[in-house]
C-alpha positions as a Markdown table, in Angstrom:
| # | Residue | x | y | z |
|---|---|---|---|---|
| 1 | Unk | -42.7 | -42.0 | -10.9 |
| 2 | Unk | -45.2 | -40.6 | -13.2 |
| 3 | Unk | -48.2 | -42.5 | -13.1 |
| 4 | Unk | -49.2 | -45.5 | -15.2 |
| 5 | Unk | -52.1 | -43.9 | -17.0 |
| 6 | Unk | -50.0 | -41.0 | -18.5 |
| 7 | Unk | -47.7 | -43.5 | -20.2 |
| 8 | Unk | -50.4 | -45.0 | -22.9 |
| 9 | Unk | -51.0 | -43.7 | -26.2 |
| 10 | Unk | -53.2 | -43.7 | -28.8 |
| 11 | Unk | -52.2 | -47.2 | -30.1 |
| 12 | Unk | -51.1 | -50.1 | -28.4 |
| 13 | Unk | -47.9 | -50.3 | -30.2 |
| 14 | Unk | -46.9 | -46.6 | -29.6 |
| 15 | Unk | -47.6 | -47.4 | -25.5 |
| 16 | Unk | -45.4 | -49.9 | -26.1 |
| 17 | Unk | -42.5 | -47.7 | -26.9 |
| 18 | Unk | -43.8 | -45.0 | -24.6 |
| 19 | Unk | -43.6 | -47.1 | -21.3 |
| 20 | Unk | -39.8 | -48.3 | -22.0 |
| 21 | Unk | -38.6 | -44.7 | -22.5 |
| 22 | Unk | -40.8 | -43.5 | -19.4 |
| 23 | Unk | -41.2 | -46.5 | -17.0 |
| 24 | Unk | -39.6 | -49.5 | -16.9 |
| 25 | Unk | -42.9 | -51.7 | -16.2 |
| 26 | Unk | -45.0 | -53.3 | -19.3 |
| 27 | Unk | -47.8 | -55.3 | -19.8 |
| 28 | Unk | -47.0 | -59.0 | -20.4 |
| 29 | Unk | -49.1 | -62.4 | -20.1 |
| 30 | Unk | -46.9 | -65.6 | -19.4 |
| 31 | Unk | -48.3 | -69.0 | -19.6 |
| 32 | Unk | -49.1 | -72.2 | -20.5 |
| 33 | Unk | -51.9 | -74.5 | -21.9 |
| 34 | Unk | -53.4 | -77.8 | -22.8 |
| 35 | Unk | -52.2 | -76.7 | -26.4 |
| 36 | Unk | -48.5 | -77.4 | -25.7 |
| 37 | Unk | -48.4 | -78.7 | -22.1 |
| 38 | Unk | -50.1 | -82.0 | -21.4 |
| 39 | Unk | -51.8 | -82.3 | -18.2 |
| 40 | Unk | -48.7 | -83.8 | -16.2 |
| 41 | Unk | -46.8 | -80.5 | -16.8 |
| 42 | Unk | -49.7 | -78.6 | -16.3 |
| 43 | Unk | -50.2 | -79.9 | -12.5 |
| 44 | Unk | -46.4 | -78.7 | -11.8 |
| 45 | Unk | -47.2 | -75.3 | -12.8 |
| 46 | Unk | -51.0 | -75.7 | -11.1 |
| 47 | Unk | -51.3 | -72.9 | -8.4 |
| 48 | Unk | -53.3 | -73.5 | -5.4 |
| 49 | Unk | -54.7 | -70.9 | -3.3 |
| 50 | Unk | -51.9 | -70.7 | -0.9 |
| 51 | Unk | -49.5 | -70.5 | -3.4 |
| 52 | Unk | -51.7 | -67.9 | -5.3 |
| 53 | Unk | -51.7 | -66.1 | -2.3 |
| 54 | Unk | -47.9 | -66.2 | -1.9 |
| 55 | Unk | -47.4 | -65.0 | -5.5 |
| 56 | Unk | -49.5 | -61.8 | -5.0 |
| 57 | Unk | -47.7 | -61.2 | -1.9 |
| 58 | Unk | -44.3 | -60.9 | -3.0 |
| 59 | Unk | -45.3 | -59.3 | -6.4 |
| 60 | Unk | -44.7 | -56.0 | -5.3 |
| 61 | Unk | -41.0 | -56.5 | -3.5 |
| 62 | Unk | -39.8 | -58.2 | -6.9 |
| 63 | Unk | -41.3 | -54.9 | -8.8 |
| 64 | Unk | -44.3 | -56.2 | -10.3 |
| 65 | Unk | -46.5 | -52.9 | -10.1 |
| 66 | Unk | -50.0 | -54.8 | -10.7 |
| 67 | Unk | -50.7 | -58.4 | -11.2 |
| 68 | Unk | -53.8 | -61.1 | -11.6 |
| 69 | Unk | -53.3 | -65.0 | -11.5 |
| 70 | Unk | -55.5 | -67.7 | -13.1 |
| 71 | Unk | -55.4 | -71.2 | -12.4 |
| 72 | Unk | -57.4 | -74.2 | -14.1 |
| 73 | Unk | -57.6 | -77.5 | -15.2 |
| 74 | Unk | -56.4 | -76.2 | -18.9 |
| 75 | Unk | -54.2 | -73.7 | -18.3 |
| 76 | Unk | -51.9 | -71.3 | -15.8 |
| 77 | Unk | -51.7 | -67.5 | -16.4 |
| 78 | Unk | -50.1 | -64.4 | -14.8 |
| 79 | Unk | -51.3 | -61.1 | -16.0 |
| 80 | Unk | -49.2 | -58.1 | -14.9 |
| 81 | Unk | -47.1 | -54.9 | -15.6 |
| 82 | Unk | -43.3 | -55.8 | -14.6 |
| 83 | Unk | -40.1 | -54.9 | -16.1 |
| 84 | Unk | -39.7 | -58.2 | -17.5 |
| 85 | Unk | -41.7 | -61.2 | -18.2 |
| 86 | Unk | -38.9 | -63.3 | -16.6 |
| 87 | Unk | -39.7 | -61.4 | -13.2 |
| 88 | Unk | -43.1 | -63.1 | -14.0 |
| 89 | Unk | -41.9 | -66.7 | -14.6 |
| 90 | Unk | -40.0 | -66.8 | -12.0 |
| 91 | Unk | -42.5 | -65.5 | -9.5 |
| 92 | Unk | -44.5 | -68.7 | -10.5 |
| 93 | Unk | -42.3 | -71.1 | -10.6 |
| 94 | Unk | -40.9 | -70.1 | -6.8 |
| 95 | Unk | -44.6 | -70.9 | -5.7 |
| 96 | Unk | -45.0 | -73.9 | -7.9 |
| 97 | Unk | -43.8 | -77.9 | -8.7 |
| 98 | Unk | -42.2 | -76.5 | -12.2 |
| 99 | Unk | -39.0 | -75.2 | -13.2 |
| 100 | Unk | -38.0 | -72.5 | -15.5 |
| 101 | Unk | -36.3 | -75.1 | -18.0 |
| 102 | Unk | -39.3 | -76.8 | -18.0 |
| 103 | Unk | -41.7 | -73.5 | -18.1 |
| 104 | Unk | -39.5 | -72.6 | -21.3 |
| 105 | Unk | -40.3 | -75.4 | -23.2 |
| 106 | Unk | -44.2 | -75.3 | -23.3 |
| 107 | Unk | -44.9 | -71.8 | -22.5 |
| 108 | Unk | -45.8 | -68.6 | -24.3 |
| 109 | Unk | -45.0 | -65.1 | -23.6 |
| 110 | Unk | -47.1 | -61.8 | -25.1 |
| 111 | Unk | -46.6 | -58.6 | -24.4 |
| 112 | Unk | -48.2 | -54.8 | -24.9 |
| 113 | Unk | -51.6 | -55.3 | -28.0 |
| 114 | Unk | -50.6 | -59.1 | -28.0 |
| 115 | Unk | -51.2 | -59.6 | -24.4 |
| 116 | Unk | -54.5 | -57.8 | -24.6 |
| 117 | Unk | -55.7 | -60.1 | -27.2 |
| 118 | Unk | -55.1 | -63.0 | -25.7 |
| 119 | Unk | -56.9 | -61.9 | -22.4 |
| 120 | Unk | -59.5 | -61.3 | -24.9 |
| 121 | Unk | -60.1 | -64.6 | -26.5 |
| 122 | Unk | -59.0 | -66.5 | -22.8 |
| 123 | Unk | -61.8 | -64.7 | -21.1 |
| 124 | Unk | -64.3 | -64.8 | -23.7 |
| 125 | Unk | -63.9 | -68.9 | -24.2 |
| 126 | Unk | -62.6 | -68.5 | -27.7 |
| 127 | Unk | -59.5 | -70.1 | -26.9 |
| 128 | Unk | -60.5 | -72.7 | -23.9 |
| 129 | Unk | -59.8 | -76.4 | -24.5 |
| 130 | Unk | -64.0 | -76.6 | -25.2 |
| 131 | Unk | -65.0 | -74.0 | -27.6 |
| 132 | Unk | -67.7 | -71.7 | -25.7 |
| 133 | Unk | -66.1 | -72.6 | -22.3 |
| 134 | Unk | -67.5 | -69.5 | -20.0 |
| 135 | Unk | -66.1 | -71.4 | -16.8 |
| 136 | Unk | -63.0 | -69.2 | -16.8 |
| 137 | Unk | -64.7 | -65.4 | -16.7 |
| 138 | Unk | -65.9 | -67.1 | -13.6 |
| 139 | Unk | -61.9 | -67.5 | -12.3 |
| 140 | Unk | -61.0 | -64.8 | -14.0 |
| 141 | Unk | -63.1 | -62.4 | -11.7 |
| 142 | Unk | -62.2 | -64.2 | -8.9 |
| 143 | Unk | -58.1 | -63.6 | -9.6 |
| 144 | Unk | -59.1 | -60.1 | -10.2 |
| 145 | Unk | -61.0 | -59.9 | -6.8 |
| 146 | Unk | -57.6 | -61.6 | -5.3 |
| 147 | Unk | -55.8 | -58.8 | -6.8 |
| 148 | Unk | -57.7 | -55.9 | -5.4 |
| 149 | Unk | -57.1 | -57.7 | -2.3 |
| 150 | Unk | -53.6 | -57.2 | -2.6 |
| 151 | Unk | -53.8 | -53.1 | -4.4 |
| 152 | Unk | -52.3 | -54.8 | -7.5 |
| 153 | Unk | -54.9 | -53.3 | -9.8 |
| 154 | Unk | -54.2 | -50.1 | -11.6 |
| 155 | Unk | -56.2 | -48.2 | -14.2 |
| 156 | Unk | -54.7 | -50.0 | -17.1 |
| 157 | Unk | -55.4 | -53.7 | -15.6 |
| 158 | Unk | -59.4 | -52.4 | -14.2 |
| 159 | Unk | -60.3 | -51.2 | -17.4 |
| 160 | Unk | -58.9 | -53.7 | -19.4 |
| 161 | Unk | -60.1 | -57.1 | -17.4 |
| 162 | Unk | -64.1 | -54.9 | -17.3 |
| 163 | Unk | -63.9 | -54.9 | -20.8 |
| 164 | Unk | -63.1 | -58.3 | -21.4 |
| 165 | Unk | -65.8 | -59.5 | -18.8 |
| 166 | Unk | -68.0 | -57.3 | -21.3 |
| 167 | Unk | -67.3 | -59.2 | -24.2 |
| 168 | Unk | -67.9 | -62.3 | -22.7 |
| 169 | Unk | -71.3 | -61.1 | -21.5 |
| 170 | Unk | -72.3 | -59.5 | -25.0 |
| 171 | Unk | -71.0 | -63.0 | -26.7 |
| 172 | Unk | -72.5 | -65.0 | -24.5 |
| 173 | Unk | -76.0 | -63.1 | -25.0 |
| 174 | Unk | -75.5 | -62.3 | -28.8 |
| 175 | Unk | -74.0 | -65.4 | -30.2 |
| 176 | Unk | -74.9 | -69.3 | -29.6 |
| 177 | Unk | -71.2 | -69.8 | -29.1 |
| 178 | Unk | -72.1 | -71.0 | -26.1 |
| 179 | Unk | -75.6 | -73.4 | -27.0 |
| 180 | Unk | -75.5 | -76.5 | -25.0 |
| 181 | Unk | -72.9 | -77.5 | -22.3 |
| 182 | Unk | -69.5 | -76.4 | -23.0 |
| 183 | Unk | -67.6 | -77.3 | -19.7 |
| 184 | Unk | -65.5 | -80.2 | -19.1 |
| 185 | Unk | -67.8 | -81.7 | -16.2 |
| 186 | Unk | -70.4 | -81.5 | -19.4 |
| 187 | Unk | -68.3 | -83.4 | -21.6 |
| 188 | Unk | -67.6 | -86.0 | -18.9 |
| 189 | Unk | -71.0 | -86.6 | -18.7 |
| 190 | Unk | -71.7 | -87.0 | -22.3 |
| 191 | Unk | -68.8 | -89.2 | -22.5 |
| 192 | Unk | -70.8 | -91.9 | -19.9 |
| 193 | Unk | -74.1 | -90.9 | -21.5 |
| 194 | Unk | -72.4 | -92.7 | -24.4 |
| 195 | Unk | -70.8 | -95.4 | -23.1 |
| 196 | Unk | -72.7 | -96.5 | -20.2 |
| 197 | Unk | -75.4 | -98.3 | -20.9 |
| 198 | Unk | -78.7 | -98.3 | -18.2 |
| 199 | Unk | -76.5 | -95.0 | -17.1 |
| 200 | Unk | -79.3 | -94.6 | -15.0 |
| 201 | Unk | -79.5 | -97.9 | -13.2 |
| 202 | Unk | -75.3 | -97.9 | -12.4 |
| 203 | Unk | -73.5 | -96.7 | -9.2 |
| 204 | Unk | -71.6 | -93.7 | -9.6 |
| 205 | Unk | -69.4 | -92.9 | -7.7 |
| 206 | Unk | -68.1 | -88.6 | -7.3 |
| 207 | Unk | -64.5 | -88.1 | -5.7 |
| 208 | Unk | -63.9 | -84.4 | -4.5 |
| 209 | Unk | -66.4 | -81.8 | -4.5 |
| 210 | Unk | -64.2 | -78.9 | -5.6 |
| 211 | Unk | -66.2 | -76.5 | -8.4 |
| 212 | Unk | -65.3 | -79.3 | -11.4 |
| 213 | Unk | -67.1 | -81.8 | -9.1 |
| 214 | Unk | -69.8 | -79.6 | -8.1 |
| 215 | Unk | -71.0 | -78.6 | -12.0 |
| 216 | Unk | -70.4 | -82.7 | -13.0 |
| 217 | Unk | -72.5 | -83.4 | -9.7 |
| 218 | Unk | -75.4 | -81.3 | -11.2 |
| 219 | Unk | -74.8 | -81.9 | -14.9 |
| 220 | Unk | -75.0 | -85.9 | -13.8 |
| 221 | Unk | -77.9 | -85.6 | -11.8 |
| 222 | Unk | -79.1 | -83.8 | -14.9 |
| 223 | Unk | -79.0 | -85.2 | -17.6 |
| 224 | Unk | -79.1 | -89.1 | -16.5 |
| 225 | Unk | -81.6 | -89.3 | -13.7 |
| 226 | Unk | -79.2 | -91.3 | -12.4 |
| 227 | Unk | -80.6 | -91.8 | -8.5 |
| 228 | Unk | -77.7 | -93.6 | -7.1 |
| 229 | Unk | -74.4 | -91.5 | -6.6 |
| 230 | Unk | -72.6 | -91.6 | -3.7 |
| 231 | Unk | -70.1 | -88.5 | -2.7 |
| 232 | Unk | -66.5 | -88.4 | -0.9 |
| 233 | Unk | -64.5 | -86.0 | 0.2 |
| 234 | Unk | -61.6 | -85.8 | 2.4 |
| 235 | Unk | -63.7 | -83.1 | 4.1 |
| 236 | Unk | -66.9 | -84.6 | 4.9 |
| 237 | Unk | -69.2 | -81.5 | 6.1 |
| 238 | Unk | -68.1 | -80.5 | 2.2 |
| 239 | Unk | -69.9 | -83.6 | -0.1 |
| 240 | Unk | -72.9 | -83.3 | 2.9 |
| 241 | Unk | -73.1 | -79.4 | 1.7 |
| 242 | Unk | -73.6 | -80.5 | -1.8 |
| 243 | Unk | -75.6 | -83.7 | -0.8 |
| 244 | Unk | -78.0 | -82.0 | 0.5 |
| 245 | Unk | -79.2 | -80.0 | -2.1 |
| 246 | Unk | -80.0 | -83.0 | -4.3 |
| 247 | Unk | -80.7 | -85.7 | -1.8 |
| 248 | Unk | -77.6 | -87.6 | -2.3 |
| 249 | Unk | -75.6 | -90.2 | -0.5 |
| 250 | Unk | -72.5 | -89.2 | 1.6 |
| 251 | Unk | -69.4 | -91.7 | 2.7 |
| 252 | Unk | -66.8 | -91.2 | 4.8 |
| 253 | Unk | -63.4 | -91.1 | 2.9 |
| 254 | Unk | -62.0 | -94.4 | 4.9 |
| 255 | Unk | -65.2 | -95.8 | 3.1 |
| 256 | Unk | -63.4 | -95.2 | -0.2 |
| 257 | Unk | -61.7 | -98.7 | -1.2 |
| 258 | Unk | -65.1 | -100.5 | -0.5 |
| 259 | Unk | -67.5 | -97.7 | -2.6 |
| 260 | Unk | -65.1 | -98.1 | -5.6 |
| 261 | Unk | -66.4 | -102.3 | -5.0 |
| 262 | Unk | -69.6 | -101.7 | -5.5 |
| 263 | Unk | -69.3 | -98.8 | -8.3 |
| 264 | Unk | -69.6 | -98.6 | -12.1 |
| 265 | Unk | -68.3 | -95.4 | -12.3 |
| 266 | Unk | -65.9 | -93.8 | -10.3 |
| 267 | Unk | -65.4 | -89.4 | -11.5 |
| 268 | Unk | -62.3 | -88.2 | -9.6 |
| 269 | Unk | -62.4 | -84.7 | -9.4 |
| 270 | Unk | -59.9 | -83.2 | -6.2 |
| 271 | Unk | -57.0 | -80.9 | -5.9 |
| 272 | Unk | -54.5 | -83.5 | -4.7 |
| 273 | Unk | -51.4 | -82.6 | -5.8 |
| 274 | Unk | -50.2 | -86.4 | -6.1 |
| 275 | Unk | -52.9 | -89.3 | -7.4 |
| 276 | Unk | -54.9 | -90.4 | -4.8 |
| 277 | Unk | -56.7 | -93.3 | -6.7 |
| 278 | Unk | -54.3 | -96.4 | -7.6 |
| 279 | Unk | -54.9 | -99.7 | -8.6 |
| 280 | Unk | -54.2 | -101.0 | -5.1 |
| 281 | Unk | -57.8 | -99.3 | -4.2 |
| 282 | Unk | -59.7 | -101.4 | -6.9 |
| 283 | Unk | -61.0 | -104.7 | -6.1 |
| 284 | Unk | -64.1 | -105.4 | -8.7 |
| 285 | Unk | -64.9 | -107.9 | -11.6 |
| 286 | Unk | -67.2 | -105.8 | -13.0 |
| 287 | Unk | -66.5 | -103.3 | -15.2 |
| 288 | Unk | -65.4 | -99.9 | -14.3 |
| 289 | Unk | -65.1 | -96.2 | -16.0 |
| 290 | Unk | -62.8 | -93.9 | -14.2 |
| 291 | Unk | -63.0 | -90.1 | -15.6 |
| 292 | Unk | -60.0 | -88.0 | -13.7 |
| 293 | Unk | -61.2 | -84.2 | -14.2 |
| 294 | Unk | -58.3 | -83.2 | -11.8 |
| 295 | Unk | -55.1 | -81.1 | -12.4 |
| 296 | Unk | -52.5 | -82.2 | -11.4 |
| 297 | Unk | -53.9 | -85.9 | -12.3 |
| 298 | Unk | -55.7 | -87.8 | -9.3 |
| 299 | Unk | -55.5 | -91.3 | -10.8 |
| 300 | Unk | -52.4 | -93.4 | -11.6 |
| 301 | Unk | -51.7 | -94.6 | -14.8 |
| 302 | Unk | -51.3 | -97.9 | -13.3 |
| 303 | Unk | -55.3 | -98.7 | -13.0 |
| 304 | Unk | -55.1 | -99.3 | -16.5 |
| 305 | Unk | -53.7 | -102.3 | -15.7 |
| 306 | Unk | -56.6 | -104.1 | -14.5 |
| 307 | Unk | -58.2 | -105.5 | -17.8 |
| 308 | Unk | -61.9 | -104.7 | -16.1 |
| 309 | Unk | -60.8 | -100.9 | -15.9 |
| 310 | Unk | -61.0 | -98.0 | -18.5 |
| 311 | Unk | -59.2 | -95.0 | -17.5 |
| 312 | Unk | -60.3 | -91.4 | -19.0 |
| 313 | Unk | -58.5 | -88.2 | -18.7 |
| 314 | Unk | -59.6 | -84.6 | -19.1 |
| 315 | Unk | -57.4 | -84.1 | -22.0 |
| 316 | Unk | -59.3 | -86.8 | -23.8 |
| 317 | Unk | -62.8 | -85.4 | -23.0 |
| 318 | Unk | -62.0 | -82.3 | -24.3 |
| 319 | Unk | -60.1 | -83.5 | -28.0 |
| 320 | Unk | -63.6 | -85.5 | -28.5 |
| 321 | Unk | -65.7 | -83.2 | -30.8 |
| 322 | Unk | -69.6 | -83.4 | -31.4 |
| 323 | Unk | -72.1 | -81.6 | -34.1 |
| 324 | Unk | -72.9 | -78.9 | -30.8 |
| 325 | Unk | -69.2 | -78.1 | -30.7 |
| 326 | Unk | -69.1 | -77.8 | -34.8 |
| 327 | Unk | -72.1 | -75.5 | -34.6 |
| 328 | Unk | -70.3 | -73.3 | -32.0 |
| 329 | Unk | -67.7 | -72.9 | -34.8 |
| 330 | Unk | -70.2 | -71.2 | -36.8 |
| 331 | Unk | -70.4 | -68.1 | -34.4 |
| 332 | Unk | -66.4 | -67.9 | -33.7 |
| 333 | Unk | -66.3 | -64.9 | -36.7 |
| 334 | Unk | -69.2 | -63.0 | -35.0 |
| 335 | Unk | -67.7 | -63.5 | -31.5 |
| 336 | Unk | -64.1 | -61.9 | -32.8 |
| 337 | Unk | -65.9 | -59.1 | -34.1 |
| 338 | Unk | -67.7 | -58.3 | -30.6 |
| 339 | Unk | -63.7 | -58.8 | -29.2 |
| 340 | Unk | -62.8 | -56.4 | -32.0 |
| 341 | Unk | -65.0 | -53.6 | -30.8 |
| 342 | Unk | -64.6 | -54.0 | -27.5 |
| 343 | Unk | -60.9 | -53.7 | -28.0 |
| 344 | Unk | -61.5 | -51.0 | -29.9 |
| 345 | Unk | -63.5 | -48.7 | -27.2 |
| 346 | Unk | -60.8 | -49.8 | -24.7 |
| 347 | Unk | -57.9 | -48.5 | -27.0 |
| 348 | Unk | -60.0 | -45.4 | -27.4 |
| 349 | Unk | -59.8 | -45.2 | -23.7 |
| 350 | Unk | -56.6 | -45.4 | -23.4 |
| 351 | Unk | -55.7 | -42.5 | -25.7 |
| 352 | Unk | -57.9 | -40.3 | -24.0 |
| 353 | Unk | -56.4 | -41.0 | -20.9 |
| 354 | Unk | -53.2 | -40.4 | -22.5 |
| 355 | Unk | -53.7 | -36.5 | -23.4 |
| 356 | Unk | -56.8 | -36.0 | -20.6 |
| 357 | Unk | -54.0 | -34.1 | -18.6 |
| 358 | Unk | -53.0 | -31.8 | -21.2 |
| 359 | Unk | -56.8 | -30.8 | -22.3 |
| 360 | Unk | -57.6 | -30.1 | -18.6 |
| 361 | Unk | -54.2 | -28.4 | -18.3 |
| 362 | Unk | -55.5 | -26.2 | -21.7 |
| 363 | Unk | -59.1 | -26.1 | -19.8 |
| 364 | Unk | -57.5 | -24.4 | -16.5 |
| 365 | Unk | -55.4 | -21.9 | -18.7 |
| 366 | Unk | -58.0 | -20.7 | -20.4 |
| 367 | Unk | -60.2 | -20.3 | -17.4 |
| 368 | Unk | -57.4 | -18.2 | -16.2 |
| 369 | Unk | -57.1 | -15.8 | -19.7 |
| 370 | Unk | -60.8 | -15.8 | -19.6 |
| 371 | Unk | -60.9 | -14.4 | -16.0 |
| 372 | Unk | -58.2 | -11.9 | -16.4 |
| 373 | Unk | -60.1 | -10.7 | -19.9 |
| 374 | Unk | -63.7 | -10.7 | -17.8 |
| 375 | Unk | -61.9 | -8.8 | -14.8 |
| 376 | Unk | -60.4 | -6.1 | -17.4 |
| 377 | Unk | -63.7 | -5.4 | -18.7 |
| 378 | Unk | -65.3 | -5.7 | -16.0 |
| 379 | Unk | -63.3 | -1.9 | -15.0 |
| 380 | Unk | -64.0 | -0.5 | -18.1 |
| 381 | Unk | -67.6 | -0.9 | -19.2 |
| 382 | Unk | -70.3 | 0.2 | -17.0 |
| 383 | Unk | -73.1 | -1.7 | -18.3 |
| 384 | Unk | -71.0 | -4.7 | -18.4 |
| 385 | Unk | -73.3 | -7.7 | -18.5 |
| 386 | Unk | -70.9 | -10.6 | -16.6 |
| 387 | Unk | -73.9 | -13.3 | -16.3 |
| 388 | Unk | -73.9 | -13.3 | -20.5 |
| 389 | Unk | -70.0 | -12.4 | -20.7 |
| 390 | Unk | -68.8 | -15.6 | -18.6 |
| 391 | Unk | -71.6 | -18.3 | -20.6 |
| 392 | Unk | -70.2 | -16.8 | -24.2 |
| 393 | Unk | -66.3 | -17.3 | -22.4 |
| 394 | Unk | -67.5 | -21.2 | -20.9 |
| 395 | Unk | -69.0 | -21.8 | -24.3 |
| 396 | Unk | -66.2 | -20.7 | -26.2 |
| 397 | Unk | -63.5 | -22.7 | -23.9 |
| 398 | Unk | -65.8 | -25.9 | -24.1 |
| 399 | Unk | -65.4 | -25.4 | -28.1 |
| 400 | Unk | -61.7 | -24.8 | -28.3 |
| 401 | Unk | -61.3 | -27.9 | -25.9 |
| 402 | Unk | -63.1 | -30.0 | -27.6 |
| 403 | Unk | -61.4 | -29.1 | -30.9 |
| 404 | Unk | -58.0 | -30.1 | -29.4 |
| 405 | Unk | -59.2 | -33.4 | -27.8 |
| 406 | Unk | -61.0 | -34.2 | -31.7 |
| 407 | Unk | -57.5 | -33.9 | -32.9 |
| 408 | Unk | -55.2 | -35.8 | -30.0 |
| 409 | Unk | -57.9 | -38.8 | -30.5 |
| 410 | Unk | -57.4 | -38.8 | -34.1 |
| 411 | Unk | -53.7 | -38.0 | -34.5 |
| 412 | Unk | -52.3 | -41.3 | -34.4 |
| 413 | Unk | -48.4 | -42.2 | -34.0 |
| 414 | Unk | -48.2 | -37.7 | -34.1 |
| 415 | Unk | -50.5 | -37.8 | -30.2 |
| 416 | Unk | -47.2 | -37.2 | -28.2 |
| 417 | Unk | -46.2 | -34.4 | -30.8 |
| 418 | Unk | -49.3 | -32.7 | -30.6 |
| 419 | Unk | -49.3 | -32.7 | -26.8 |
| 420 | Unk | -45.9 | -31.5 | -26.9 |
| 421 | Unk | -46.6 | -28.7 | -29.0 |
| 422 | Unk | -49.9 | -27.9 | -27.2 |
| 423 | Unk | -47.7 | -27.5 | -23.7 |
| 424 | Unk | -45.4 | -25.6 | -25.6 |
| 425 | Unk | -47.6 | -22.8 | -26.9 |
| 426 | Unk | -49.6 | -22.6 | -23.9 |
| 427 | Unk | -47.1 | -23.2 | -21.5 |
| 428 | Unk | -49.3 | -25.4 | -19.7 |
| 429 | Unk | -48.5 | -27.7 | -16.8 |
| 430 | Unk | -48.6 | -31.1 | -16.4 |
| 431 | Unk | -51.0 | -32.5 | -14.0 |
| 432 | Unk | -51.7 | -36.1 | -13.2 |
| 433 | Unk | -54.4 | -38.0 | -14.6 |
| 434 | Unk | -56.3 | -38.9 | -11.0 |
C-alpha cells in the first residue's frame, strides 16, 4: 500500500477522488451535537475513557488506518481515515449506550474538505454550544495524545489537527471572540449570580469534581465570594485535592442526603452514567436550585416535582444569551478568516506533499546527468576547474527544480498530469514521501 501522503492533491476535492481510485481509506468526521441531539441522546452516545480506550483499540482490526475521539458534554466525534463512515458509526456505537437507528436520526456525516472544516470551527469554538468555547482544543489535544498512544496518527491527521490548534491559538490572541467566560461552568454561575439573591451568604453545594466541576469550582469561588461550599465525590481523596487549593469543605458521599438539607444550591456535575440525584434524596422547605452540568444527565426529572425545587439543565444554560455573547458575534467574520488561512497553508501542504516525491525523484536524476557530464569533462579538459563546475551544476539543478515545483503547486485539477508527464520524460522513479 502506497503511503497515505502520496494520495493528496492539490485540492481537497481532487484528493478526494485520488484516494478512492488508490486506497480505499478517506477522511470522514461522524457525530453528533446539542444542535440535533438533546442531552438524553447525547449521554447514550457519551464515551468514557474505557470505552474510548476500547474504540482506539479495535480501530485498526476493523481497518480504520488512523483515528482521534472527542467526547463532551455537547457533543461526540470520531475523526478518522476508514473505508466507510459506517465502519466509524459502528465502532462507537459497539462501545456506547446508542444504537445505529438512533445515531442515524440526529447525526451528521462529512467527509474529504467538509470534514476539515468542521474540525476547523469544532476546534476553534466557532461552532460549541457557547460561542468562544476554547474548552474543547483542550479535549481535542488530549484525544490526539490518546491516538498517538495507539499509532493511529498519520501525516494527514498530525498536520491537520496542528493546524487547527493554531487557529484556535491565533483566534484566541487576535480576536475577542473569546472576552469574558465562555464555558458552561461560567454560564452556570452567571445563571445563580442572577437568580440567587445574597449568593454569597447561601450554601452551595458541588457534586463531582470531574474538569466541568473543577472550572465551576473556581469560577464560583470567583466571581461570588461565596465562602460556604461544600464538595462530594464518590472518591473522596478527589474533592480533598481540589479542596485544598481553596480552603474548602469536604463530605463524605454517605453525607450526601443530609448536605442537600441544609443547601441552597446543589451543582451536580459527575460522570454517572445513570442520575444519581432523585427526589427521594431531597428533604428541605427552603428553596433549592439544582444546575445538572453532567452528560449523560445526573438528576431525575422527577425533583421537579417538589414545588420548593427548580431544576436547570446544561442545555438551558447554554440557549440563554447575554450582551458578552452578542459581542463575541462581532468577531465570528474575523475568526473565519484566520480558519480560512489556516486552511489554506494546510491545503498548500498537502499538494506539496503530493508531488515532493516526483521533484526529489527529478532532483536525484539530475544529480546523476550532472555527474556523468562533470566525469566526461573531467577526462577531457586539463585545467578543468570541478570546485566552480559542480556550484554552476547545484545552482542550475536547484533552478530547474524549483521551476517544476512553481508549476505542480499552481497547476490545479492538471497536478497528477503534470507529474505524470514529468516521470514520463525523465523516466524517474517513484520514491516514497518519508
Amino acid at each position: 500500500m502506497e503511503r497515505l501522503a502520496l494520495l493528496f492533491y492539490v485540492e481537497a476535492r481532487y484528493f478526494c477522488v485520488t484516494m478512492k481510485n488508490l486506497n480505499s481509506s478517506e477522511f470522514y468526521v461522524i457525530g453528533l451535537s446539542y444542535k440535533k441531539a438533546d442531552a438524553e441522546v447525547r449521554g447514550h452516545f457519551s464515551i468514557s475513557e474505557e470505552a474510548q480506550e476500547l474504540i482506539l483499540s479495535n480501530a485498526k482490526a476493523t481497518g480504520v488506518e488512523a483515528l482521534t475521539v472527542i467526547s463532551t458534554c455537547n457533543r461526540t466525534e470520531l475523526y478518522g481515515f476508514s473505508q466507510s463512515p459506517s465502519q466509524l458509526v459502528h465502532l462507537l456505537c459497539e462501545h456506547t449506550q446508542g444504537s445505529v437507528a438512533e445515531f442515524e436520526k440526529v447525526s451528521y456525516v462529512y467527509e474529504s474538505d467538509d470534514a476539515i472544516q468542521h474540525l476547523f470551527k469544532v476546534g476553534t469554538g466557532l461552532d460549541s454550544q457557547i460561542l468562544g468555547d476554547f474548552e474543547i482544543i483542550g479535549q481535542l489535544k488530549v484525544g490526539f495524545k490518546k491516538a498517538k498512544a495507539h499509532n493511529l496518527v498519520n501525516p494527514f491527521m498530525d498536520r491537520l489537527i496542528s493546524s487547527v490548534i493554531q487557529a484556535s491559538k491565533r483566534i484566541k490572541t487576535e480576536t475577542e471572540i473569546s472576552s469574558g467566560a465562555t464555558s458552561v461552568s461560567f454560564a452556570a454561575v452567571q445563571y445563580i449570580m442572577a437568580r440567587v439573591p445574597y449568593v454569597s451568604e447561601k450554601n452551595i453545594l458541588l457534586f463531582g469534581t470531574g474538569k466541568i466541576g473543577r472550572n465551576t469550582c473556581e469560577n464560583l469561588i470567583k466571581h461570588t465570594k461565596n465562602e460556604h461550599i461544600t464538595l462530594i465525590n464518590r472518591t473522596k481523596e478527589k474533592a480533598q485535592k481540589i479542596a485544598g487549593k481553596f480552603n474548602l469543605l469536604v463530605k463524605d458521599y454517605a453525607d450526601i442526603q443530609s448536605e442537600i438539607s441544609q443547601t441552597d444550591v446543589l451543582v451536580v456535575a459527575t460522570g454517572a452514567q445513570k442520575p444519581t440525584i432523585t427526589k427521594e434524596l431531597i428533604y428541605t422547605k427552603k428553596p433549592l436550585l439544582i444546575l445538572d452540568l453532567s452528560i449523560p444527565k445526573n438528576v431525575s426529572n422527577n425533583v421537579t416535582e417538589l414545588e420548593n425545587v427548580t431544576l436547570i439543565h446544561l442545555d438551558q444554560l447554554s440557549k440563554m444569551t447575554d450582551d458578552t455573547l452578542k459581542r463575541r458575534q462581532k468577531y465570528v467574520p474575523k475568526a473565519e478568516a484566520i480558519i480560512t488561512q489556516t486552511t489554506k497553508e494546510f491545503k498548500a501542504w498537502l499538494s506539496t506533499r503530493a508531488f515532493a516525491p516526483t521533484i526529489q525523484a527529478l532532483k536525484t536524476k539530475l544529480n546523476d546527468i550532472s555527474s556523468l557530464e562533470l566525469n566526461n569533462h573531467r577526462k577531457k579538459i586539463d585545467s578543468f576547474h570541478e570546485e566552480q563546475a559542480q556550484v554552476i551544476a547545484d545552482r542550475l539543478i536547484q533552478k530547474i527544480t524549483n521551476r517544476f515545483a512553481n508549476h505542480l503547486r499552481t497547476a490545479n485539477g492538471s497536478t497528477q498530469q503534470s507529474i505524470e508527464l514529468i516521470e514520463a520524460i525523465f523516466q524517474l522513479e517513484k520514491i516514497d514521501s518519508e
